[in-house]
C-alpha positions in Angstrom: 193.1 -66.8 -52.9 192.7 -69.4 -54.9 190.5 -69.4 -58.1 188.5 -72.0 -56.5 188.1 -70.4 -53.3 187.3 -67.3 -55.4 184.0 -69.0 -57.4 182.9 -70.1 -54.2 182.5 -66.7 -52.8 180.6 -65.6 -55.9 178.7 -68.1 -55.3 178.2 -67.7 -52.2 177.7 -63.3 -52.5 175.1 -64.4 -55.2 173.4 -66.9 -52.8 173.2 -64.0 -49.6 171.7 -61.5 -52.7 168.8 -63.8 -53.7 168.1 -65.1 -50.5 167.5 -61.5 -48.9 165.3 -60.7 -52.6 165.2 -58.0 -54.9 162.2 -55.1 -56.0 160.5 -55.9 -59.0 160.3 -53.2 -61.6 156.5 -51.1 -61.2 153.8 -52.8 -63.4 153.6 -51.2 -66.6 149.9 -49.2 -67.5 147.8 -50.7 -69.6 147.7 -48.7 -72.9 144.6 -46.1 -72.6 141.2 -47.3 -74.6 139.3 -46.3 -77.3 136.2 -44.5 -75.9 132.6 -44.6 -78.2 131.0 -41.3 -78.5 127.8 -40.5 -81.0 128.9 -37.6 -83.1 127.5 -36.1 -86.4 128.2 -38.3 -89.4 128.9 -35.3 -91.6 131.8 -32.9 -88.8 132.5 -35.9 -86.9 132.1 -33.1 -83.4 129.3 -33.6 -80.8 126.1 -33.5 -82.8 123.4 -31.0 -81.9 119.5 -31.6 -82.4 119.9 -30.1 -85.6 122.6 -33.1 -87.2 120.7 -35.0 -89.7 122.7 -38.2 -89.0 124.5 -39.5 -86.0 126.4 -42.4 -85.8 128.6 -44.2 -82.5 132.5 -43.9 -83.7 135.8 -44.8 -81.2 138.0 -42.2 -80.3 141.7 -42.5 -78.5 140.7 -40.2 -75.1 142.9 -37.6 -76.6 141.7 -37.2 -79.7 137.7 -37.2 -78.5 135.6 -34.3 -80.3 135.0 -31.6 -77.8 133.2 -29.1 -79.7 129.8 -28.9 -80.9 128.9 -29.3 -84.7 129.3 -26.3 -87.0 127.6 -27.2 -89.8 124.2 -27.8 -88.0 123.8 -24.7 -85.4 120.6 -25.4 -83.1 117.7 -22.6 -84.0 117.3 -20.2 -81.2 114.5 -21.2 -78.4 111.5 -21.4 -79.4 109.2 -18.8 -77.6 106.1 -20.2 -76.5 102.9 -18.0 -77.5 98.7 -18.2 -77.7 97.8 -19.5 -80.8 94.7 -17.9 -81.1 96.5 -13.9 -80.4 100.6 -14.4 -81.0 101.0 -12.6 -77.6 103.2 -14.6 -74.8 101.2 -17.7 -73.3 100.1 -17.6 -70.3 98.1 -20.6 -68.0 95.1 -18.6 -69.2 95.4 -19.7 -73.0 94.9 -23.4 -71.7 96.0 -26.0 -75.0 96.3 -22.3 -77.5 99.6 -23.2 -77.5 102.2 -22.2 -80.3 106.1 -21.6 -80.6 107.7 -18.9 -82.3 111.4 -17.4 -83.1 112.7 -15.4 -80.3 113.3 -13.2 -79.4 109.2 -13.1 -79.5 106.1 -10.9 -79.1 106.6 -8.0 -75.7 102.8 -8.5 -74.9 101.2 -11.2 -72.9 97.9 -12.5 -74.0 95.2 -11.3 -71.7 92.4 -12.5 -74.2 91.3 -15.7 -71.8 91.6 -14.2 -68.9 89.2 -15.7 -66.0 85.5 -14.3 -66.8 84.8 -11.6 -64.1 81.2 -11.3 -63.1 79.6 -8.8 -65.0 77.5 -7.6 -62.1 80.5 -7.1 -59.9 82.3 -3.2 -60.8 86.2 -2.9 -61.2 87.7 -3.8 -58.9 90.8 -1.2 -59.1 94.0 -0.3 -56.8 95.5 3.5 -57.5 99.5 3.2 -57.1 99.5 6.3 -58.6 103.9 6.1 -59.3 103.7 2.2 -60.5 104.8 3.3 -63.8 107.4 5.9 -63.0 109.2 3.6 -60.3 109.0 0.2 -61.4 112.6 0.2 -62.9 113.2 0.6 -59.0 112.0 -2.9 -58.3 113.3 -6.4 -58.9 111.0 -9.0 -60.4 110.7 -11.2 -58.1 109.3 -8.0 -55.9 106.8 -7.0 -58.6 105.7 -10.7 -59.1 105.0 -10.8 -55.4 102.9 -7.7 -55.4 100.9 -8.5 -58.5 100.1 -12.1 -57.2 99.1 -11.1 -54.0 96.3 -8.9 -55.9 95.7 -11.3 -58.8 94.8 -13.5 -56.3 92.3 -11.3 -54.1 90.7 -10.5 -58.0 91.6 -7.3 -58.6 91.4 -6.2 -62.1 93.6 -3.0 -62.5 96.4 -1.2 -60.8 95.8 2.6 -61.9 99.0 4.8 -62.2 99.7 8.0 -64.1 101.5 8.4 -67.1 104.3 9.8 -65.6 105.3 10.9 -61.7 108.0 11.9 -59.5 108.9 11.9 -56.0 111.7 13.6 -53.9 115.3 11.5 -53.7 114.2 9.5 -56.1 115.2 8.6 -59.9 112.3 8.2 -61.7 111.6 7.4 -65.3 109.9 10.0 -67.3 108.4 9.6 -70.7 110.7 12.1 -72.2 114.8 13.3 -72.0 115.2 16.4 -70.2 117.1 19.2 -71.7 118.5 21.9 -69.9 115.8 20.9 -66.9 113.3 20.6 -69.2 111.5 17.9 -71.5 112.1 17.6 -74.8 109.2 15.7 -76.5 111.1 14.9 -79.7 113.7 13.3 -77.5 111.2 9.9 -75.9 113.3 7.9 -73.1 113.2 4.7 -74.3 112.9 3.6 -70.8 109.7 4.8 -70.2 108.7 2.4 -73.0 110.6 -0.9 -71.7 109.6 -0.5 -67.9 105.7 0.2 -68.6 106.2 -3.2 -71.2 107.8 -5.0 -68.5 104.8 -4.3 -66.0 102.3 -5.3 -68.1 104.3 -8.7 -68.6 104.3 -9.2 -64.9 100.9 -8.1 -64.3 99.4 -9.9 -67.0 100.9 -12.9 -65.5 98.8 -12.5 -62.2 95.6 -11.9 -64.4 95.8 -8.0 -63.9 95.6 -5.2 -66.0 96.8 -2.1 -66.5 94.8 1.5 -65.8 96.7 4.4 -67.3 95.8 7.7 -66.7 96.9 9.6 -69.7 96.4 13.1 -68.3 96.2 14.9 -64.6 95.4 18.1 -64.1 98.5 17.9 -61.3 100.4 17.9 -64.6 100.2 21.7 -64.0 101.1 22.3 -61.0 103.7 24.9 -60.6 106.2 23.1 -58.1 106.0 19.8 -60.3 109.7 21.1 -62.6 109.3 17.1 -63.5 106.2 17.9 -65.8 106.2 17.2 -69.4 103.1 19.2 -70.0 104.6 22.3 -68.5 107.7 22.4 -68.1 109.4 21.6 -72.0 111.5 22.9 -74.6 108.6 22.3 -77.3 106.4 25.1 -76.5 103.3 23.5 -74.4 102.0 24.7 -71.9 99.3 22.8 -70.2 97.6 19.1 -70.7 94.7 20.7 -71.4 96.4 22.8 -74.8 94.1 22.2 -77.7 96.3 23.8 -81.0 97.1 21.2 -83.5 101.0 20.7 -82.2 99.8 20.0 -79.2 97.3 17.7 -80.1 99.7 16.2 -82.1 101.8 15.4 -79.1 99.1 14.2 -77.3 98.2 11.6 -80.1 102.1 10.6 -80.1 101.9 10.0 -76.6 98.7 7.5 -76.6 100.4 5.7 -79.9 103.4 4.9 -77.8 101.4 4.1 -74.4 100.1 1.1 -77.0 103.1 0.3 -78.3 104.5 -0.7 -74.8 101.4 -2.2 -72.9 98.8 -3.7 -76.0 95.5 -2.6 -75.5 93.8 -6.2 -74.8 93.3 -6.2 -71.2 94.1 -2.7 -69.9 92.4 0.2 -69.8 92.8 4.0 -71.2 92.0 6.7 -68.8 91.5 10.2 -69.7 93.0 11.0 -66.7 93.2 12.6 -63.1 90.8 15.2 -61.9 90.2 16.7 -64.7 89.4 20.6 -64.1 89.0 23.7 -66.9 90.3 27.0 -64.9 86.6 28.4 -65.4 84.9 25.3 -63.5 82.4 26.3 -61.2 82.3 30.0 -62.0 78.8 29.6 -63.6 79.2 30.0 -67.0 79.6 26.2 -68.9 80.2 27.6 -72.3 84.1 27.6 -71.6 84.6 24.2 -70.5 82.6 23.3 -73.0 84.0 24.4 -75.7 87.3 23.1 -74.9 85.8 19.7 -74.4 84.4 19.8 -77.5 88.2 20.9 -78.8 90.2 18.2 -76.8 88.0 15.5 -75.7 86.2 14.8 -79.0 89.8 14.4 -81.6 91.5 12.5 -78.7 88.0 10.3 -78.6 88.1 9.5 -82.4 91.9 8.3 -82.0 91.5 6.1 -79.0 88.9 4.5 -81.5 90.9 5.0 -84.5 93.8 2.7 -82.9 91.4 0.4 -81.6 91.4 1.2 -77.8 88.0 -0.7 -76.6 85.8 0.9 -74.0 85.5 1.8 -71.0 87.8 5.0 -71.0 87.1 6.6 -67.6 88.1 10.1 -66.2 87.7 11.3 -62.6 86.8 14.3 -61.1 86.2 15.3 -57.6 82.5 17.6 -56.6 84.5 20.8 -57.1 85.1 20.1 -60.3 81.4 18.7 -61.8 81.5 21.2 -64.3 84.2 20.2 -66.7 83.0 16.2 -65.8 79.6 17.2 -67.4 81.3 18.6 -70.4 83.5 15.8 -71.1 81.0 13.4 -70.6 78.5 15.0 -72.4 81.0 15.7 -75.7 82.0 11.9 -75.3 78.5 10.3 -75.7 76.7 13.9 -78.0 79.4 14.6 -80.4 81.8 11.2 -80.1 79.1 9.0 -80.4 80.2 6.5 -77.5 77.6 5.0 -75.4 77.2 5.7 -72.2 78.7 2.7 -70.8 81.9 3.8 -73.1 82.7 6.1 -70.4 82.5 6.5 -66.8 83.1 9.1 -64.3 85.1 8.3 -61.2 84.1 10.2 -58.3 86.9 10.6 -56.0 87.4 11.2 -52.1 84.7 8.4 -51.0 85.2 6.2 -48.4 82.2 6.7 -46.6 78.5 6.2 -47.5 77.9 9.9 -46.4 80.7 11.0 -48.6 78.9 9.3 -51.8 75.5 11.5 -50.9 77.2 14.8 -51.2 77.5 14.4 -54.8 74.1 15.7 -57.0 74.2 12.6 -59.3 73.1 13.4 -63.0 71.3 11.6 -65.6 69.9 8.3 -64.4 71.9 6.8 -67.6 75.4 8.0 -66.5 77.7 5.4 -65.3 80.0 6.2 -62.5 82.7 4.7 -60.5 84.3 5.1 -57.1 87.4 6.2 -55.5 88.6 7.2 -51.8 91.6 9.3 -53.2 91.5 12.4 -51.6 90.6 11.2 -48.4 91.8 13.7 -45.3 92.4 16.3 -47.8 89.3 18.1 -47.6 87.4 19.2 -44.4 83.9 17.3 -46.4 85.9 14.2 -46.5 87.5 13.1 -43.4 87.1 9.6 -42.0 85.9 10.0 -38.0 89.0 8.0 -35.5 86.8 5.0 -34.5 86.0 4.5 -38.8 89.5 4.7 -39.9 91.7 2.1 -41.5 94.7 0.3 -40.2 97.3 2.3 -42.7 98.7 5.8 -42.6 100.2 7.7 -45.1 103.3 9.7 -45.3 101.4 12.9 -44.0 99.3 11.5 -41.6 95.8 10.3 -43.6 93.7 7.2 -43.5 91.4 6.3 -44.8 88.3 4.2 -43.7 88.7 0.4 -42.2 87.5 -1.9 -45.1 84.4 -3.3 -42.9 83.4 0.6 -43.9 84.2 0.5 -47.3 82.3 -2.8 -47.6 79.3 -0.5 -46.4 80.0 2.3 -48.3 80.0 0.1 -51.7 76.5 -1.6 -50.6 74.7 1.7 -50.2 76.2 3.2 -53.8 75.4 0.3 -55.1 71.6 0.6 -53.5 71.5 4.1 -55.6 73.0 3.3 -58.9 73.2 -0.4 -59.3 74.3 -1.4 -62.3 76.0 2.2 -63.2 78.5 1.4 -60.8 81.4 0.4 -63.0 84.1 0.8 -60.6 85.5 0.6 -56.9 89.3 2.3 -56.3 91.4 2.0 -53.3 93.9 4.4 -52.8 96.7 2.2 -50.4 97.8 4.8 -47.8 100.5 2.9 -46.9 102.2 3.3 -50.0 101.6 7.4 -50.1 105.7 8.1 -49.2 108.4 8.8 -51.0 109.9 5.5 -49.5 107.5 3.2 -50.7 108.3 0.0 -51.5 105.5 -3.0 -53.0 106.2 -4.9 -50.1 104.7 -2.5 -47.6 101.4 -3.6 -49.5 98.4 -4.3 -46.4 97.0 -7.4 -47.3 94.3 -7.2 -45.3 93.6 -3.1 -45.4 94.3 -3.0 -48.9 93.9 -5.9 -51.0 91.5 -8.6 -49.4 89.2 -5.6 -49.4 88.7 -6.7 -53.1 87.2 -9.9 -52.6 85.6 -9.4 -49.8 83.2 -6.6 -51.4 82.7 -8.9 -54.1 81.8 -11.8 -51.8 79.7 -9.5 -49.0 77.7 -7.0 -51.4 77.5 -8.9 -55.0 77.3 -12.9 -53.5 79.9 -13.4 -56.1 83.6 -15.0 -55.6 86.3 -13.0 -57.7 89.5 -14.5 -56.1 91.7 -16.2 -58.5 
């Protein structure tokens, strides 16, 4: 082949080549951009509230602060209280608004709570293991509770200081050594789960009734007992020698501590009996009234507890209610609206009438504990209430209760200073808040209000 003949098929190779095209190399990416973030003049990181000075400054995207400033740390939350008391805010305080450090006060305020008619008594609900088994129940379960009662304007939900049940774990005041309590050794639990309940029930505009004392604390088959069963030498509530008066001081102080006293009340506690009640001579029971009632009296005062302070007692047991009441207003000095006796196992107008009522100045309240547990006290089929309890009771309907609360109010008036339901659907060892009756249980509360006072308590 010739050279010429060899150029032209070079030429025409080349010509085929280009005519049939070839890929063009992928575009090239753009270099990346500068991005403009604010960041703290000072660190040059992310600024927090707490930066003095910010300015706008360009970043390559790999280089771009992720961190927040160190120099200037935010402040912890601020925790929003009442002005006026320092306790936790609540809608209640209205514009009392101020903000604190956390972690913040443990009480809420119950200072501006709505005004209750004076006229109207207590209106109270007796969950008698509240305290012991609230650990048991999530917030958003407790919250339920309390606001269905908030709402129907009850004041107080009763419970005792401490409780137990079968198959359950409940919180007791005090740890146990070798089965027993040890009173120098307080269960810090105790403290944080009665604190928490009076956060939540504060929240719905309900207080707290705490019966120091019962005089089931001595029961024989309660091992659980503090006041019985301990390795620190005491033997009944009711022990009067300066240790255990001493304990009993220590136990009020820390019933304080965890609940505040604004709002709540003190009891004296549960069916309070002296083992020579109602064997016809007084000057026992008296006595030891005037040995236990009056020193516990001048410490309620002493730590600023406000009236009332109530106690209960049932008609077998009138003796040792005289005797307290009697020390209380004679030897304490208290008025006699300080105090009130709560007469228990009424749910009936007839059961009211079988008490002999004392001095026209005594001031009593209400309860229909006890119900079905005593031949005097039993609610007739066609009167009973909707509920049952674990063993069988129940109590009267609430169109009967409404009656019942008239016709004691027709005979004391004013000296009424409190009506108690006892739920009987929550008397199980299986109870749960949730099995609360509205309508049995807690619209009761208004609807007394409403049908025997003319006054609306809902809230």
């Amino acid at each position: 082949m010739t050279k010429k003949s060899r150029a032209l098929w070079a030429f025409l190779l080349l010509a085929v080549v280009l005519s049939l095209g070839c890929p063009s190399p992928p575009p090239q990416p753009p270099p990346p951009q500068p991005v403009k973030i604010e960041v703290c003049t000072e660190s040059l990181k992310l600024p927090t509230n707490a930066c003095p000075e910010k300015k706008i400054v360009e970043f390559k995207p790999t280089e771009a602060p992720t961190e927040l400033c160190g120099l200037h740390p935010e402040p912890a939350p601020k925790i929003k209280v009442c002005s006026e008391t320092g306790l936790l805010w609540l809608p209640t305080c209205g514009d009392r608004v101020a903000y604190v450090d956390e972690p913040g006060p443990a009480l809420v305020c119950r200072k501006h709570r709505k005004p209750r008619p004076p006229e109207v008594p207590y209106m109270v609900i007796f969950v008698v293991d509240l305290g012991s088994a609230a650990h048991l129940f999530p917030d958003a379960e407790l919250e339920t509770f309390t606001a269905r009662l908030g709402a129907a304007g009850c004041d107080y939900v009763r419970m005792f200081s401490c409780w137990n049940r079968p198959g359950r774990e409940y919180v007791l005041p005090f740890e146990r050594v070798d089965g027993k309590a040890d009173w120098d050794k307080p269960d810090p639990e105790w403290d944080r789960q009665l604190a928490r309940l009076q956060r939540v029930l504060g929240r719905a505009g309900v207080g707290i009734y705490l019966d120091l004392f019962a005089q089931q604390f001595d029961r024989a088959d309660y091992g659980w007992s503090p006041f019985r069963y301990n390795v620190n030498g005491l033997k009944s509530w009711r022990d009067t020698n300066p240790a255990a008066m001493k304990r009993w001081k220590q136990l009020i102080d820390r019933a304080i501590a965890a609940i505040g006293i604004e709002g709540n009340i003190f009891g004296w506690g549960n069916e309070l009996v002296h083992p020579d009640d109602w064997k016809g001579d007084t000057v026992p029971q008296d006595n030891w009234a005037k040995a236990w009632v009056v020193p516990l009296a001048a410490h309620l005062r002493s730590q600023g507890i406000p009236a009332p302070n109530p106690f209960s007692a049932s008609d077998n047991m009138h003796g040792t209610g005289h005797s307290i009441y009697n020390r209380l207003v004679k030897q304490a000095g208290w008025e006699q609206r300080d105090t009130f006796w709560v007469l228990h196992g009424v749910a009936l107008a007839e059961h009211f009438d079988r008490f002999a009522i004392g001095s026209a100045l005594k001031n009593y309240g209400i309860s229909d504990d006890g119900i079905g547990l005593d031949p005097a006290v039993v609610v007739p089929p066609e009167k009973q209430g909707l509920t049952v309890s674990q063993t069988g009771r129940k109590s009267s309907h609430w169109t009967y209760r409404i009656e019942m609360v008239r016709h004691v109010n027709e005979r004391l008036g004013p000296r009424l200073r409190l009506v108690e339901v006892m739920p009987m659907e929550l008397k199980r060892d299986d109870w749960t808040p949730a099995m609360i009756n509205q309508e049995e249980s807690v619209d009761v509360f208004w609807r007394i209000a409403k049908e025997v006072y003319g006054k609306d308590i809902r809230r």
